[in-house]
C-alpha positions as a Markdown table, in Angstrom:
| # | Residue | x | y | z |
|---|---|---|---|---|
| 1 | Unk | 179.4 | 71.8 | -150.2 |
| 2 | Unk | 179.0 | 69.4 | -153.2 |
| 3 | Unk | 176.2 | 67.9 | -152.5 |
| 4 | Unk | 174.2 | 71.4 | -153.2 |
| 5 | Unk | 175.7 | 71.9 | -156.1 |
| 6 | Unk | 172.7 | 70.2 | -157.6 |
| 7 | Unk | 170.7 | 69.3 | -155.2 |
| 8 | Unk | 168.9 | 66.1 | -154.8 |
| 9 | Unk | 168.8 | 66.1 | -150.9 |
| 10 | Unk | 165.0 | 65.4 | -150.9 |
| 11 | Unk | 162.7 | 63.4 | -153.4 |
| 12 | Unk | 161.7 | 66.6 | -155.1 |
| 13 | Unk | 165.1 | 66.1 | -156.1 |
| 14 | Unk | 165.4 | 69.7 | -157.8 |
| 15 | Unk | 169.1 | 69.8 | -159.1 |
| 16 | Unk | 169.8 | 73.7 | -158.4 |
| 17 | Unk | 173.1 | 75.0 | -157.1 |
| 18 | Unk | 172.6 | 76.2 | -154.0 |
| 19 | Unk | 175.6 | 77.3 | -154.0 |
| 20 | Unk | 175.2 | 79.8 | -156.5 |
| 21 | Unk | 171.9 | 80.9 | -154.9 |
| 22 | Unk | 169.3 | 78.6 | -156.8 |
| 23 | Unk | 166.5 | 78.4 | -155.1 |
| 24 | Unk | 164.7 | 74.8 | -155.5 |
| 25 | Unk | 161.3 | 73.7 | -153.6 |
| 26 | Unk | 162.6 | 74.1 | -150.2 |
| 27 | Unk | 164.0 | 77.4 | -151.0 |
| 28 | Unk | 167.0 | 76.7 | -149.1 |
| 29 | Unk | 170.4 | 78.0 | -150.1 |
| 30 | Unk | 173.6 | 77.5 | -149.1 |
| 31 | Unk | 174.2 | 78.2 | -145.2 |
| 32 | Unk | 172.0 | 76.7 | -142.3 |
| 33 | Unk | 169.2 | 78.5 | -141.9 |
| 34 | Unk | 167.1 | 77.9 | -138.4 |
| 35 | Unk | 164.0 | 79.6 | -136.8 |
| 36 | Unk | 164.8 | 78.8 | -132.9 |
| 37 | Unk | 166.2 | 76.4 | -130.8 |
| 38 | Unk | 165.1 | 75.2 | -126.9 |
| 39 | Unk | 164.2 | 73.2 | -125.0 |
| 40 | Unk | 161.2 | 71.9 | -125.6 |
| 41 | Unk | 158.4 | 69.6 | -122.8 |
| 42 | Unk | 155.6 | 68.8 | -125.8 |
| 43 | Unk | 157.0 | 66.1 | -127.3 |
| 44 | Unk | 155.9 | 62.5 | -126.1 |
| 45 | Unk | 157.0 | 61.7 | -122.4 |
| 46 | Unk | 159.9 | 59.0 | -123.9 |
| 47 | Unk | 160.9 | 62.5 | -125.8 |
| 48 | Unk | 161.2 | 65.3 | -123.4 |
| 49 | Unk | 160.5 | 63.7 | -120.0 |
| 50 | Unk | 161.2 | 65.9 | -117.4 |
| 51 | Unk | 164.4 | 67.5 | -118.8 |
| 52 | Unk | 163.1 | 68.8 | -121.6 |
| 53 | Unk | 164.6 | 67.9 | -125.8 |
| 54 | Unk | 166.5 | 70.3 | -127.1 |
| 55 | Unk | 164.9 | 71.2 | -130.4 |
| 56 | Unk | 167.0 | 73.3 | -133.1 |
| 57 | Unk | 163.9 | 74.0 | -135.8 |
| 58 | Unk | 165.4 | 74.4 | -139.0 |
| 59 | Unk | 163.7 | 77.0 | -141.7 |
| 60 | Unk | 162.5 | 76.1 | -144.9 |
| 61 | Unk | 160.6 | 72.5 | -144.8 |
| 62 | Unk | 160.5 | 70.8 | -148.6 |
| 63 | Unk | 156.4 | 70.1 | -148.2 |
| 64 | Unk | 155.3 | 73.4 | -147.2 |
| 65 | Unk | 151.6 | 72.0 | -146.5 |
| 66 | Unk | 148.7 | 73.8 | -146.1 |
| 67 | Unk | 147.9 | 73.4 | -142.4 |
| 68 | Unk | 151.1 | 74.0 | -141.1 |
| 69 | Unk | 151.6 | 75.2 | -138.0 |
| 70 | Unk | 155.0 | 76.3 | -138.3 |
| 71 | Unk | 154.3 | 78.1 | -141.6 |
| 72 | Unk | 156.1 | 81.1 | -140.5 |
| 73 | Unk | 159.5 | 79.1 | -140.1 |
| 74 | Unk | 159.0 | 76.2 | -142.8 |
| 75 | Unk | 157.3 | 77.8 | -145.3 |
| 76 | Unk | 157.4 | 81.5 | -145.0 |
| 77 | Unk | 161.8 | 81.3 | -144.3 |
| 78 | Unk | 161.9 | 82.5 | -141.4 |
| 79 | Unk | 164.9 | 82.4 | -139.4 |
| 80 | Unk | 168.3 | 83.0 | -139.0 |
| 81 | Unk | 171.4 | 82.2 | -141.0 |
| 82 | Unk | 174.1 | 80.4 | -138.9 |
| 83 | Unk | 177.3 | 78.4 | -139.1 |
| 84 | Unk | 178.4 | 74.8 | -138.8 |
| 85 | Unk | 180.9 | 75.7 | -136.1 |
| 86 | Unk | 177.3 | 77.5 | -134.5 |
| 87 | Unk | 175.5 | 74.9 | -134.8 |
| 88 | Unk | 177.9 | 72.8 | -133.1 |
| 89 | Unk | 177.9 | 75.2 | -130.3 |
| 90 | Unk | 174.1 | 75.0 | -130.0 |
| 91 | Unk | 174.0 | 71.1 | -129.6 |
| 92 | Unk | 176.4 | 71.2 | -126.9 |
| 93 | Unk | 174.1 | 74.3 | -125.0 |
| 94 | Unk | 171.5 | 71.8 | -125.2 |
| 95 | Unk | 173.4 | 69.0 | -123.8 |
| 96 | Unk | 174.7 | 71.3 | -121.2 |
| 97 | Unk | 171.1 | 72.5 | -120.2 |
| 98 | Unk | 170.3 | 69.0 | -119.4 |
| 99 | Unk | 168.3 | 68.3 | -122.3 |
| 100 | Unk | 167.2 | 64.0 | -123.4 |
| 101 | Unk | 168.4 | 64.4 | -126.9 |
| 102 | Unk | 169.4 | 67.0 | -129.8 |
| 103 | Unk | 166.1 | 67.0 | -131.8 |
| 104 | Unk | 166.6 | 67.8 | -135.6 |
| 105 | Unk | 163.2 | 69.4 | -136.9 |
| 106 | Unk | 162.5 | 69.4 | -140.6 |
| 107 | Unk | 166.4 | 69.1 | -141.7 |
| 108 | Unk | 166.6 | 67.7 | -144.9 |
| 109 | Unk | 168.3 | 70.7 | -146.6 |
| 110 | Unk | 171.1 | 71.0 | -144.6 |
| 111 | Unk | 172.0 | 67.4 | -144.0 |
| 112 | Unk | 175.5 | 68.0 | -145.2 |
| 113 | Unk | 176.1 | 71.1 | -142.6 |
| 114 | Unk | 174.8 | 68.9 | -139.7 |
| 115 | Unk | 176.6 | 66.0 | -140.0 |
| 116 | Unk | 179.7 | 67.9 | -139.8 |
| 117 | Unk | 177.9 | 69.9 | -136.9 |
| 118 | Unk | 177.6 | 66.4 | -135.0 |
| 119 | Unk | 181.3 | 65.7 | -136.0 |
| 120 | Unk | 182.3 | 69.2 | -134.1 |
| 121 | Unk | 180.3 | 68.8 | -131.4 |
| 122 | Unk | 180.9 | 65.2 | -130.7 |
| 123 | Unk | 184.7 | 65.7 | -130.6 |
| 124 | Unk | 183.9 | 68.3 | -127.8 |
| 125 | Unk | 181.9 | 65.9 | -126.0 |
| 126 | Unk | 178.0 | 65.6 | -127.5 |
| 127 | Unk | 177.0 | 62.5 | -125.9 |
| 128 | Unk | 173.0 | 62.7 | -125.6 |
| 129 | Unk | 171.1 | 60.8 | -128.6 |
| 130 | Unk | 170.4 | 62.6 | -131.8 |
| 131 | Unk | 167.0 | 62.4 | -132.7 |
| 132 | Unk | 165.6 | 63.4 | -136.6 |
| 133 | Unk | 161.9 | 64.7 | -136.7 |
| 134 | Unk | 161.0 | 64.9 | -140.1 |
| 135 | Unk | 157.8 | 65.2 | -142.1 |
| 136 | Unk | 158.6 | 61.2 | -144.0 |
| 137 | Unk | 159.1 | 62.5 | -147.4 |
| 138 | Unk | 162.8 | 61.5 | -147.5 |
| 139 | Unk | 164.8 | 60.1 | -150.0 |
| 140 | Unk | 166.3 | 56.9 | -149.2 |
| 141 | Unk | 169.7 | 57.5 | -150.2 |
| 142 | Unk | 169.8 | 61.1 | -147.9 |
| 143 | Unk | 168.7 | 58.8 | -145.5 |
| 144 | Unk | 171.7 | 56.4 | -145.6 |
| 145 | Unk | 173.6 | 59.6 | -145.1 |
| 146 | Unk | 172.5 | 59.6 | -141.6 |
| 147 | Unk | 173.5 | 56.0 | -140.7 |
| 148 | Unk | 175.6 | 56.0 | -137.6 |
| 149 | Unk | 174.5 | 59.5 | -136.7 |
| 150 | Unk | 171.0 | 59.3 | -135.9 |
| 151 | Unk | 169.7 | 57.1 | -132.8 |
| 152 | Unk | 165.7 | 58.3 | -133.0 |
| 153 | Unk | 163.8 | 58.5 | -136.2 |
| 154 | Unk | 160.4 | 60.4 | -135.4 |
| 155 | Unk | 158.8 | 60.7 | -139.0 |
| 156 | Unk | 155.4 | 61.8 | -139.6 |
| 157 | Unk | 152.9 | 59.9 | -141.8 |
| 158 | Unk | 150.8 | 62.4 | -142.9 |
| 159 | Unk | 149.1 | 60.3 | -146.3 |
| 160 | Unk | 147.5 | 57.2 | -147.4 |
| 161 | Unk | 145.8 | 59.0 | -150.5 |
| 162 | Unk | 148.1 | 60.6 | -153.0 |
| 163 | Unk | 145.3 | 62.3 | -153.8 |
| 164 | Unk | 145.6 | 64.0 | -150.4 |
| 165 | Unk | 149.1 | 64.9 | -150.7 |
| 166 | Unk | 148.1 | 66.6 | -153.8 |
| 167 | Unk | 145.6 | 68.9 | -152.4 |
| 168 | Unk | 147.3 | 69.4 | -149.4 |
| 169 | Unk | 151.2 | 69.6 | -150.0 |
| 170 | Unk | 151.5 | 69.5 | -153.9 |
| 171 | Unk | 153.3 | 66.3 | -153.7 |
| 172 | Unk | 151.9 | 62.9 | -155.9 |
| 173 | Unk | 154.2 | 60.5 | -154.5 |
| 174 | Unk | 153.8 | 60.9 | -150.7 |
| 175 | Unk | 152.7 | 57.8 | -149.6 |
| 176 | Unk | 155.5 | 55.5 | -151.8 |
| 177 | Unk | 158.5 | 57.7 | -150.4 |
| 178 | Unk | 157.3 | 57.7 | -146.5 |
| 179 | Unk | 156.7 | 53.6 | -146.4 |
| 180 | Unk | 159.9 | 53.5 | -147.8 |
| 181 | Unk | 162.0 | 56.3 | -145.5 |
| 182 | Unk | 160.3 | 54.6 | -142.4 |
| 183 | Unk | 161.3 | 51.0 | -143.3 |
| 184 | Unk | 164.9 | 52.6 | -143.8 |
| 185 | Unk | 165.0 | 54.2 | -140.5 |
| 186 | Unk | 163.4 | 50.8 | -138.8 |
| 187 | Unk | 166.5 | 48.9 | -140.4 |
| 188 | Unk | 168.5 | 51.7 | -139.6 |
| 189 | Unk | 167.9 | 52.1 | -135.4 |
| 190 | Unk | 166.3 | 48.6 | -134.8 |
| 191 | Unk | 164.0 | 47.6 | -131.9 |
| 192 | Unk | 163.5 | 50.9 | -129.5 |
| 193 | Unk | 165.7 | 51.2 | -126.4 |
| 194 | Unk | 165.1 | 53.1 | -122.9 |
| 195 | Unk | 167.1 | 54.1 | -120.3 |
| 196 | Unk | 166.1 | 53.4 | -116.7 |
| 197 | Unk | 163.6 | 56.6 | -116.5 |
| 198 | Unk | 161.8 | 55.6 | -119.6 |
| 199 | Unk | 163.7 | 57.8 | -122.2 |
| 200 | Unk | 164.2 | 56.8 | -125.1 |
| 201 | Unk | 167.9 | 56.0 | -126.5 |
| 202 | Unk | 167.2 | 54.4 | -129.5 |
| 203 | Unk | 164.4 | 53.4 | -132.1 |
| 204 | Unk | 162.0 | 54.6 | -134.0 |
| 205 | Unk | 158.4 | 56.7 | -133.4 |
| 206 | Unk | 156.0 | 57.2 | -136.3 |
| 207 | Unk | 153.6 | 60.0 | -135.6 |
| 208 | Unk | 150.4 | 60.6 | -137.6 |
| 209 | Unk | 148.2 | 63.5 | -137.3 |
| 210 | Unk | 144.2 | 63.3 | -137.8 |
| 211 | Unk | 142.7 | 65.2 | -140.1 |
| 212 | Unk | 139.1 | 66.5 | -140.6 |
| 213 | Unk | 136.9 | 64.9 | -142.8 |
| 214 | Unk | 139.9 | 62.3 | -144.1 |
| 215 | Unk | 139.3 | 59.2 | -141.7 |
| 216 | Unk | 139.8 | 56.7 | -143.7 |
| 217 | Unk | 143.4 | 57.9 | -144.5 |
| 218 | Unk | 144.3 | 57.8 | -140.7 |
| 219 | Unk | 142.8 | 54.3 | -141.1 |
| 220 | Unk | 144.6 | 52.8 | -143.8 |
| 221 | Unk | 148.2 | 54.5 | -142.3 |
| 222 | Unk | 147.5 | 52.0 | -139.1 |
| 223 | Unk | 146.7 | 49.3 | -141.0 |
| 224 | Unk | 150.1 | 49.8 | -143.2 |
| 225 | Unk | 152.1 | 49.6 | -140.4 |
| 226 | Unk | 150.7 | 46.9 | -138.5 |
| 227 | Unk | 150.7 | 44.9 | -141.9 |
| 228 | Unk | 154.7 | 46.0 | -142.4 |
| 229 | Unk | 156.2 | 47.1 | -139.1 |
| 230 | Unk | 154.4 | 44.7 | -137.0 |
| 231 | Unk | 152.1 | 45.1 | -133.4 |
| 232 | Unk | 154.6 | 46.7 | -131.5 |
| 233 | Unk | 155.3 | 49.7 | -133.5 |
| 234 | Unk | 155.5 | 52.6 | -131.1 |
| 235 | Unk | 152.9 | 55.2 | -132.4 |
| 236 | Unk | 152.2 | 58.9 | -131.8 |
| 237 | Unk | 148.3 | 59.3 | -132.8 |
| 238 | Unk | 148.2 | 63.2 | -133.1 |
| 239 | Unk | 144.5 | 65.1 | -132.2 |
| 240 | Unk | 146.1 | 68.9 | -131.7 |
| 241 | Unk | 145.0 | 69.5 | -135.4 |
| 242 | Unk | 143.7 | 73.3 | -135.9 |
| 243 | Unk | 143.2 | 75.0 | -139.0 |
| 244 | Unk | 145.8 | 77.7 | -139.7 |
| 245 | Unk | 147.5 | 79.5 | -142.7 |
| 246 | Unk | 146.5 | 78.0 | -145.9 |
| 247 | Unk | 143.8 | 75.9 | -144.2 |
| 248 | Unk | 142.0 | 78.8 | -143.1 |
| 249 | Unk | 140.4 | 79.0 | -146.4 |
| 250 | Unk | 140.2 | 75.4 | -146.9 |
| 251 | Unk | 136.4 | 74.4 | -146.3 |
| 252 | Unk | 137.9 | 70.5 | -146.5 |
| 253 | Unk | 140.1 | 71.0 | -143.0 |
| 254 | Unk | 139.0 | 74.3 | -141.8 |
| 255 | Unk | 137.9 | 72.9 | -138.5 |
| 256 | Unk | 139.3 | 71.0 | -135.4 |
| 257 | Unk | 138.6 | 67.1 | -135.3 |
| 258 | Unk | 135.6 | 66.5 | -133.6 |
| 259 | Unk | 135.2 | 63.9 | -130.8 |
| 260 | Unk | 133.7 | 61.3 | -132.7 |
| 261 | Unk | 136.2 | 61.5 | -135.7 |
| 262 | Unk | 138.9 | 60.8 | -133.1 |
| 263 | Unk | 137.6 | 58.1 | -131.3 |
| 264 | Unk | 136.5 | 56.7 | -134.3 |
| 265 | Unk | 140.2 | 56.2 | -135.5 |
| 266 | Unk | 141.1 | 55.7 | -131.4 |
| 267 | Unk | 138.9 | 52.4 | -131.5 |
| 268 | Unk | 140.1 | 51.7 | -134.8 |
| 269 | Unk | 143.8 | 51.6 | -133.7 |
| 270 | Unk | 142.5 | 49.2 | -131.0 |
| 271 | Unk | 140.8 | 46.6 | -133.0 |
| 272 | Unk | 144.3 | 46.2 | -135.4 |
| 273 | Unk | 145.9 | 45.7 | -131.7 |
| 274 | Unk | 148.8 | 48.2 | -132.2 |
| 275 | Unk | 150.3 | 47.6 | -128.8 |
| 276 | Unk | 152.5 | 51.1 | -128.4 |
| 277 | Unk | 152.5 | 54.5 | -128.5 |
| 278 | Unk | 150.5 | 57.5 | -127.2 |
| 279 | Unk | 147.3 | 59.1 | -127.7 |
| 280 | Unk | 146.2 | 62.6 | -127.1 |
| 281 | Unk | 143.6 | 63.6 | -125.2 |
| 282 | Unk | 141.0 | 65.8 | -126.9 |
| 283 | Unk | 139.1 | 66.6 | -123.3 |
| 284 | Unk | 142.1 | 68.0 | -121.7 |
| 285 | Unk | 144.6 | 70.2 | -123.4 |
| 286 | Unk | 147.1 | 70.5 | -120.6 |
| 287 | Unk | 147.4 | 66.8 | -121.1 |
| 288 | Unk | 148.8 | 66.7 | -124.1 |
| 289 | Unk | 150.1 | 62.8 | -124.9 |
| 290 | Unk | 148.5 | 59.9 | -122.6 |
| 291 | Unk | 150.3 | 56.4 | -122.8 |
| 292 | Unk | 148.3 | 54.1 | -124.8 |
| 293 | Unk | 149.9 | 50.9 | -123.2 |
């Protein structure tokens, strides 16, 4: 494919040819390359429901951050190799198994391989919304790639502080390149759309995970997109932090959130009046997302 001949898919933007088996920050190279694919019931209730979305996780993620907890998959490469014809096959096993939605998870370096995969699959009858789940550190013009083809935009936004990004994922410029990927996706999908059992169709989700000891960050991440997006952005506020791979020896997030840090940024999400979304509930794990609305 040309586009990984030097390869500028993501803002790291690292300009190797995949094709001849450069390896750039992702370390991706040139086929699609996917840890597992199911269906999965954890994602917020507009997301699975009771069918389940049917999650293809691709290997090698471009941020490779500290506390993942998919590390073995995005950062450590594990996975499978697999083709675009495959691939095509897999989104229509998922349609087939009843799930909401094909759920794209940490894509970026094969863009290329699935939109053709969508092409396939859609001529043999993929009908079900596809939904992208990516960490936010996209590059605009990828992005516009994925105009026409993508219905749900679930981005993360993990930083506020650069200086967080640093330590954390080795990137300087998070913050700049998630405001502007998620206003791109909000022009890109518009206002959010339901069917008549509350799943979602179309639109846009921005989830944000608490971290320990970094409250203010969670803070001024609200505040941005109340001040940009407006009220009735729809908001996943994460609390299922735990310390894992690199962040086992990192005394700045080697422990859960506590109570207090969480309703701290809960009641702080309530004063700016943010009118949508979920919460999660630290008291009870089973319940993983309660509405907020």
């Amino acid at each position: 494919m040309k586009e990984l001949e030097e390869c500028t898919l993501c803002p790291f933007k690292c300009k190797v040819n995949r094709n001849k088996n450069e390896l750039g920050r992702c370390r991706a190279g040139n086929k699609i390359k996917i840890g597992l694919y199911s269906l999965h019931y954890d994602e917020e209730p507009c997301i699975s429901g009771k069918s389940g979305s049917g999650t293809v996780f691709f290997s090698n993620c471009n941020l490779k951050c500290e506390f993942c907890q998919n590390y073995k998959i995005s950062c450590e490469s594990k996975g499978e190799e697999i083709s675009i014809e495959k691939l095509s096959e897999i989104f229509l096993e998922q349609q087939n198994n009843g799930a909401n939605n094909i759920n794209l998870v940490t894509a970026v370096p094969y863009i290329p391989h699935i939109l053709e995969a969508i092409k396939k699959a859609k001529e043999k009858g993929l009908n079900i919304p596809i939904l992208y789940n990516t960490s936010g550190y996209e590059n605009i013009e990828t992005l516009k790639m994925l105009e026409g083809y993508i219905d749900i935009y679930l981005p993360d936004f993990k930083y506020y502080d650069n200086d967080l990004a640093m330590r954390l994922s080795k990137v300087k410029d998070y913050r700049e390149k998630a405001e502007a990927a998620i206003l791109e996706m909000k022009r890109q999908v518009g206002e959010n759309i339901y069917d008549q059992n509350g799943i979602m169709r179309k639109g846009l989700i921005i989830r944000h995970l608490v971290l320990p000891n970094n409250i203010q960050n969670s803070k001024d991440i609200l505040k941005w997109i109340k001040e940009n997006l407006g009220e009735e952005t729809t908001i996943s506020l994460m609390a299922q932090y735990f310390p894992t791979y690199k962040a086992l020896e990192n005394k700045e997030i080697n422990r859960k959130l506590t109570k207090e840090e969480y309703e701290e940024i809960e009641n702080y999400l309530y004063e700016l009046n943010l009118k949508n979304g979920y919460i999660q509930d630290l008291e009870d794990e089973e319940e993983k997302y309660v509405p907020k609305f």
